[in-house]
C-alpha positions as CSV (number, residue, x, y, z in Angstrom):
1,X,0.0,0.0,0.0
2,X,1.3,3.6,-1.4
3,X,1.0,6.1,1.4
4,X,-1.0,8.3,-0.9
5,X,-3.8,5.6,-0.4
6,X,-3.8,6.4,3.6
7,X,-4.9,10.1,2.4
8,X,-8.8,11.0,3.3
9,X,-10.9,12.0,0.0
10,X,-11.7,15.7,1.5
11,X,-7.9,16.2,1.4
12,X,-7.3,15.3,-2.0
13,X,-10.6,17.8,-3.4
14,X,-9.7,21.0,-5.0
15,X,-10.6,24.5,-3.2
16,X,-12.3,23.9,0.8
17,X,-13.9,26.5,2.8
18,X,-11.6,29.0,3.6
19,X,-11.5,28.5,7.8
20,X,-10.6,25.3,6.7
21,X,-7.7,26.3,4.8
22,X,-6.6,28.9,7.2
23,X,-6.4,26.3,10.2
24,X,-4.3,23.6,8.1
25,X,-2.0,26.2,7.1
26,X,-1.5,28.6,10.5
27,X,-2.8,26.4,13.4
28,X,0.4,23.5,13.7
29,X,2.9,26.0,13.7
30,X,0.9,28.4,16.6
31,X,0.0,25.4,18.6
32,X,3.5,23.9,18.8
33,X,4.8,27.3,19.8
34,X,2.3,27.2,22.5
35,X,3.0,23.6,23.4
36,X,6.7,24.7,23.6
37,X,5.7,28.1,26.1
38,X,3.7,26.0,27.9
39,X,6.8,23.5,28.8
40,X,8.6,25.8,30.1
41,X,8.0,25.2,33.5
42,X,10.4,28.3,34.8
43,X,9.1,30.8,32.5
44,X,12.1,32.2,31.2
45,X,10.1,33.7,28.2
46,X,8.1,36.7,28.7
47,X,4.7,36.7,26.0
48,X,5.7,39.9,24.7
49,X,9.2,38.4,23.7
50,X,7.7,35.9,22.1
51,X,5.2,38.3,20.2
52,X,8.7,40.1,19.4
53,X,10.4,37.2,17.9
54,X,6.9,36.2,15.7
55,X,6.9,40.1,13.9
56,X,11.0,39.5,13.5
57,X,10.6,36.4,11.2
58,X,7.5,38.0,10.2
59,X,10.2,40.9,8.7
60,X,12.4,38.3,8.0
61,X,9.9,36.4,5.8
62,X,9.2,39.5,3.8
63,X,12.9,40.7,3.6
64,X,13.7,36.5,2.0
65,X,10.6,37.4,-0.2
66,X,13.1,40.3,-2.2
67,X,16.4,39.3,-1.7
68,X,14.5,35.5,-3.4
69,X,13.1,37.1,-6.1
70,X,16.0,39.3,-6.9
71,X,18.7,36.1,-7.1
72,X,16.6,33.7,-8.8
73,X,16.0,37.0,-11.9
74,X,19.4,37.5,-12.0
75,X,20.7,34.0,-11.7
76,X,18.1,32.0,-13.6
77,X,17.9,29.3,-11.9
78,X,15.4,26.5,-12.1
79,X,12.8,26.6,-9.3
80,X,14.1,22.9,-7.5
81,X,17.7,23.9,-7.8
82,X,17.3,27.6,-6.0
83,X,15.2,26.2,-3.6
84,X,17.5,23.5,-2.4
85,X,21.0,25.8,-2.9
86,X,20.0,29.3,-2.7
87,X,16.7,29.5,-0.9
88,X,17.8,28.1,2.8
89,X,20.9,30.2,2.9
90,X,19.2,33.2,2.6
91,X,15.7,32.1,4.4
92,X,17.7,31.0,7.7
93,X,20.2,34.2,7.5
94,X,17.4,36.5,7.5
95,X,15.3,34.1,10.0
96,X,18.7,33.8,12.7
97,X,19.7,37.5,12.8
98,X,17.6,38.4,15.5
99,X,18.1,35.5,17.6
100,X,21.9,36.0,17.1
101,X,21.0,39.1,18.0
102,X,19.5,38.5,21.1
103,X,22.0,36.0,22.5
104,X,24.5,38.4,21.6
105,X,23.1,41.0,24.2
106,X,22.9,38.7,26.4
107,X,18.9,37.8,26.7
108,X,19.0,34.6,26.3
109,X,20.3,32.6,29.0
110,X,19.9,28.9,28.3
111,X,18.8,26.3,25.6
112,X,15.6,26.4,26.6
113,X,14.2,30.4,25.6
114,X,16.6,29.8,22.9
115,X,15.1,27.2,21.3
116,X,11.5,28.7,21.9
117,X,12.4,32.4,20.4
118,X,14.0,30.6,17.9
119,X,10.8,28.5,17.0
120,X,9.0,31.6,17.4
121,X,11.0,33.7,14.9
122,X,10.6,30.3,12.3
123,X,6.7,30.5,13.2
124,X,6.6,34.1,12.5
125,X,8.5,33.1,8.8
126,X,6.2,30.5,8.3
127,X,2.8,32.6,8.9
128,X,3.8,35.2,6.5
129,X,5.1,33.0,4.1
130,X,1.6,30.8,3.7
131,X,-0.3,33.4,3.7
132,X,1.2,34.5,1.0
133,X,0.2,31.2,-0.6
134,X,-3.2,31.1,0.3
135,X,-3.7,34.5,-1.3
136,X,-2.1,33.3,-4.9
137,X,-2.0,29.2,-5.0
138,X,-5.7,29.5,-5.7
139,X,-8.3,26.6,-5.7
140,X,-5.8,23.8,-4.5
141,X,-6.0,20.6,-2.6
142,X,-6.2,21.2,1.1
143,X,-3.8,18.5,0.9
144,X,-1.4,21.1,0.2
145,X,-2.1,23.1,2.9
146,X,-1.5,20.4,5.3
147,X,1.6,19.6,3.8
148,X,2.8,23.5,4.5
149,X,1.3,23.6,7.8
150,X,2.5,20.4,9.5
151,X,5.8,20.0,7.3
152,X,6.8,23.3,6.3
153,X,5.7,25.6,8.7
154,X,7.3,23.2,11.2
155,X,10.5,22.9,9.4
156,X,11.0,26.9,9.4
157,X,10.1,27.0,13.2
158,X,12.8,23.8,13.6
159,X,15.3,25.5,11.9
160,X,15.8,28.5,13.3
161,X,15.2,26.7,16.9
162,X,18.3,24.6,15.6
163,X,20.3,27.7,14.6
164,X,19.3,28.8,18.3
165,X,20.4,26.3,20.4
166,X,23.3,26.0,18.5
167,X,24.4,29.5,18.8
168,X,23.5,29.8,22.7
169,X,25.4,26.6,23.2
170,X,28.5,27.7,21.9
171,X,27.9,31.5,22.7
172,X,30.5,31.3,25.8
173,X,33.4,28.9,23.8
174,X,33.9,30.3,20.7
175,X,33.7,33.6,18.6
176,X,30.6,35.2,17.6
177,X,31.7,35.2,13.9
178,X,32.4,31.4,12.8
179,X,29.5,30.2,15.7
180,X,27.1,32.4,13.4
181,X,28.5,31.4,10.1
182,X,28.6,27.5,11.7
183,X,25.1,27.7,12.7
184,X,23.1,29.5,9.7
185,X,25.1,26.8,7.8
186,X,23.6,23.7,9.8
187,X,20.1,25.4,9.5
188,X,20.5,25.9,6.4
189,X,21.5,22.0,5.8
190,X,18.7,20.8,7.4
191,X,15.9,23.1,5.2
192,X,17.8,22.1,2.1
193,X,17.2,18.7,2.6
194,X,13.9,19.2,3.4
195,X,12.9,21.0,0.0
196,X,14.8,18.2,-1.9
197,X,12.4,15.7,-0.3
198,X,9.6,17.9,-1.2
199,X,9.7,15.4,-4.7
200,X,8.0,12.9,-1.8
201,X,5.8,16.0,0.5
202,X,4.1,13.4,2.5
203,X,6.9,11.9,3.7
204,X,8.8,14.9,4.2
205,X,5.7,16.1,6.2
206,X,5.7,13.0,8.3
207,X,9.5,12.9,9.1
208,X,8.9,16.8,10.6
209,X,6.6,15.4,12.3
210,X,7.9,12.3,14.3
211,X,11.2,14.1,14.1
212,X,11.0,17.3,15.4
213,X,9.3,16.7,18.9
214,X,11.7,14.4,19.6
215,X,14.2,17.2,19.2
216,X,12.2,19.6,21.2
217,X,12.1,17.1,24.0
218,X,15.8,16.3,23.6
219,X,16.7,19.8,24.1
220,X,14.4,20.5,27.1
221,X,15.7,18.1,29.0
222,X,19.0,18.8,28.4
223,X,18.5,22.6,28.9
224,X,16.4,21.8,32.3
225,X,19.4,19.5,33.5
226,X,21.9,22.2,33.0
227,X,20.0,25.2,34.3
228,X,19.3,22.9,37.7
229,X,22.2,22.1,37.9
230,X,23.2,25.7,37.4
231,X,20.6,27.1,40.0
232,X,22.1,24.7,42.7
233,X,26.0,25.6,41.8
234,X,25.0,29.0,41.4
235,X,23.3,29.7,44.3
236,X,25.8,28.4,46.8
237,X,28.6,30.4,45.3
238,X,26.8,33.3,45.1
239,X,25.6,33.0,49.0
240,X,29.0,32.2,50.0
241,X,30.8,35.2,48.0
242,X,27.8,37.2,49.8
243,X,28.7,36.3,53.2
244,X,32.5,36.5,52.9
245,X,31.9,40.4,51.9
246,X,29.3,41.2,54.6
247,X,31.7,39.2,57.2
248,X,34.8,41.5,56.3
249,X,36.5,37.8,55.5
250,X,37.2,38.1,51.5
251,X,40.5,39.7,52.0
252,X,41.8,36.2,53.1
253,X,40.7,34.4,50.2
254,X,42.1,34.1,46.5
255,X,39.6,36.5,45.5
256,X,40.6,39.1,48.2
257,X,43.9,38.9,47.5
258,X,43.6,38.8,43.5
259,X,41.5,42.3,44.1
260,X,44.6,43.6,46.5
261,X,46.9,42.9,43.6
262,X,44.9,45.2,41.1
263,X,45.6,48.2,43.4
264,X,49.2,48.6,41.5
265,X,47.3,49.2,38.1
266,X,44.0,51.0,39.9
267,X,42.8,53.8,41.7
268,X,42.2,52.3,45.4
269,X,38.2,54.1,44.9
270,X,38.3,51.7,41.6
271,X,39.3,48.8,43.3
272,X,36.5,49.5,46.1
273,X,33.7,50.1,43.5
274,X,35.2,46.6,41.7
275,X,34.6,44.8,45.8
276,X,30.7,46.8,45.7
277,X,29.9,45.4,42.2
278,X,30.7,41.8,43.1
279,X,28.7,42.1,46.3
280,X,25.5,43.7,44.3
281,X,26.0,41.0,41.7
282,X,25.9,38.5,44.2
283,X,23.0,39.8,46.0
284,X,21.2,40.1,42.0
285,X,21.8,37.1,41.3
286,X,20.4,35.2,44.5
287,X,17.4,37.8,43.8
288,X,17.4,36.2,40.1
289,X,17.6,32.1,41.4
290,X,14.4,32.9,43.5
291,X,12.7,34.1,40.9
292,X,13.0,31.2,38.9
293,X,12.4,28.6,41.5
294,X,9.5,30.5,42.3
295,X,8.3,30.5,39.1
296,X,8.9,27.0,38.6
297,X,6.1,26.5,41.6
298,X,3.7,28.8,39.4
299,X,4.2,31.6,41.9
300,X,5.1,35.2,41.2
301,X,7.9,36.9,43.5
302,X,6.6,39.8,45.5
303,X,7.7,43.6,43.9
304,X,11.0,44.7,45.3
305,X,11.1,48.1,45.9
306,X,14.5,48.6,46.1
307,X,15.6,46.2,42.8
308,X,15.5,49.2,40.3
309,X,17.7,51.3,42.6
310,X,20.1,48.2,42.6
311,X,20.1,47.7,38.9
312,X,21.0,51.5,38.7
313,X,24.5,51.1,40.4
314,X,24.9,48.1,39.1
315,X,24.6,50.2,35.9
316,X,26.8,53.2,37.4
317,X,29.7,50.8,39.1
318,X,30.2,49.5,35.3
319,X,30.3,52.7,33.8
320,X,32.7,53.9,36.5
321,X,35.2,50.5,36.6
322,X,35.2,51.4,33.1
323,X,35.8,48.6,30.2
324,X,39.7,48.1,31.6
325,X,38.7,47.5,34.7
326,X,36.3,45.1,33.6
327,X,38.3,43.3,31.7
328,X,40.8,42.6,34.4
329,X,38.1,41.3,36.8
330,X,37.0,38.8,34.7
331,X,38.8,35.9,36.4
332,X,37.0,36.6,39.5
333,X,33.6,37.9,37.7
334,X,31.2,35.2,37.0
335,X,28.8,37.1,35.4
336,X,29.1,35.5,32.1
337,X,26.8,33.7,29.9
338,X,23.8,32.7,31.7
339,X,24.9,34.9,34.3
340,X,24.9,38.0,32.8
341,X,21.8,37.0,31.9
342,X,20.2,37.5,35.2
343,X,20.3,40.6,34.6
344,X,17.9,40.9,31.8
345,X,15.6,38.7,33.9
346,X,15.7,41.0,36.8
347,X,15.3,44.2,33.9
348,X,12.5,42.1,33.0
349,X,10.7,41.8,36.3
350,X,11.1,45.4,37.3
């Protein structure tokens, strides 16, 4: 048995109502987004960054639409061939800018919000892009537009969630140049050979399908391993660091007496405001942890009223360490990566 004889009638008739048209092209891609939103158990991704990350592949998808058109004029290319060389490398460039973008500022802490803004940008892609084809394909099978909204849709949303976890992973080990190039490459792999199986869309659609949950799940569990594991290493440092400051007791330890050292290249004010950012980064970030374990209870932390005046000289001590300084605390500064994410969260929650 062909799996084209598994395929209900109604799918296979010309035109449909358009609802029904609408749902099989928009709904997959929204409801795994919300499936994905709804798994993360700690919240690390405001709504409103998700409705961010939708309009940004939204502008990607239009942005792919021009740059598309423009190449295949020029180059001439037949339709299969661009779509499987050409196509993915500019689709998943346009489509990974923002994320890069966002990990690069720091706003994404961990695989998991990476792989769900990276989703979310793909969904965003994906929404413009069909309905674009449902305004000019015209009286078609509705089998087609299950085949765009289970298997393509998905597969722009996977892509760019690849090209996410990919770049957060790596964001901390490598540089920001070759992780990019490295990563838009990979996405792009994966949506090439997706079109070139297009010649078979069912099975295509399927393999998307079966596939990319199992991806989603993979990565969730991973991410949720390592930012426990991170909450619970992260938080005893941080308390300890805390308590050797407020004690008097850090000038006995390696840190104390790495921070003595810097007075022969610093001011001794400079060195003090370097000892009064460490201790407001520790207290932030044991502010930060709670909120996530809270959160992961489905609880909200109460307003602090004194967090934005915190934030504010945490703000001012950088400005006034200055980028040397900075630089030549960051053997004893841990606020790197996810870290110096917490700040964003805390940004967030203010």
């Amino acid at each position: 048995m062909h799996l084209n004889d598994l395929i209900p009638s109604w799918l296979l008739a010309p035109g449909g109502h358009l609802s029904l048209r609408v749902t099989l092209a928009l709904l997959p891609v929204l409801a795994f987004l919300a499936a994905l939103v709804g798994l993360d158990s700690f919240r690390l991704v405001r709504k409103s960054r998700v409705v961010l990350a939708l309009l940004a592949g939204a502008a990607g998808a239009l942005l792919s639409y021009v740059v598309n058109s423009a190449v295949l004029e020029l180059t001439g290319l037949p339709t299969v061939t661009f779509a499987v060389l050409v196509a993915p490398l500019v689709e998943e460039s346009f489509k990974g800018f923002w994320v890069a973008w966002q990990i690069k500022r720091r706003q994404v802490g961990f695989l998991i919000d990476g792989a769900i803004l990276g989703f979310a940008t793909g969904a965003g892609f994906a929404i413009v892009e069909n309905i674009y084809y449902l305004q000019n394909l015209g009286e078609v099978p509705l089998l087609v537009w299950a085949i765009r909204g289970f298997g393509t849709a998905l597969m722009h949303g996977g892509t760019t969630a690849i090209l996410a976890v990919y770049l957060r992973g790596r964001a901390d080990r490598s540089q920001a140049g070759p992780a990019w190039v490295a990563a838009v490459m990979l996405a792009a792999l994966v949506h090439a050979a997706f079109n070139r199986f297009m010649t078979e869309p069912l099975l295509a659609t399927l393999a998307m399908m079966v596939v990319l949950p199992v991806l989603m799940v993979l990565v969730y569990r991973h991410g949720e391993k390592g930012l426990r594991a991170w909450l619970g290493r992260g938080f005893d440092r941080d308390r300890e660091l805390l308590a050797l400051i407020s004690e008097g007791q850090v000038h006995s330890t390696p840190l104390g007496k790495y921070l003595f050292s810097l007075r022969e290249h610093f001011r001794p004010d400079t060195v003090a405001d370097m000892l009064c950012m460490l201790r407001l980064q520790a207290e932030l970030s044991i502010r930060a942890k709670g909120v996530l374990m809270l959160r992961e209870q489905g609880l909200e932390p109460a307003a602090d009223p004194q967090l934005a005046g915190k934030l504010d000289e945490l703000r001012w001590l950088e400005a006034s360490i200055g980028p040397t300084g900075r630089l030549a605390m960051r053997p004893i500064c841990h606020w790197r990566g996810a870290d110096r994410w917490q700040q964003h969260l805390l940004e967030e929650a203010d």
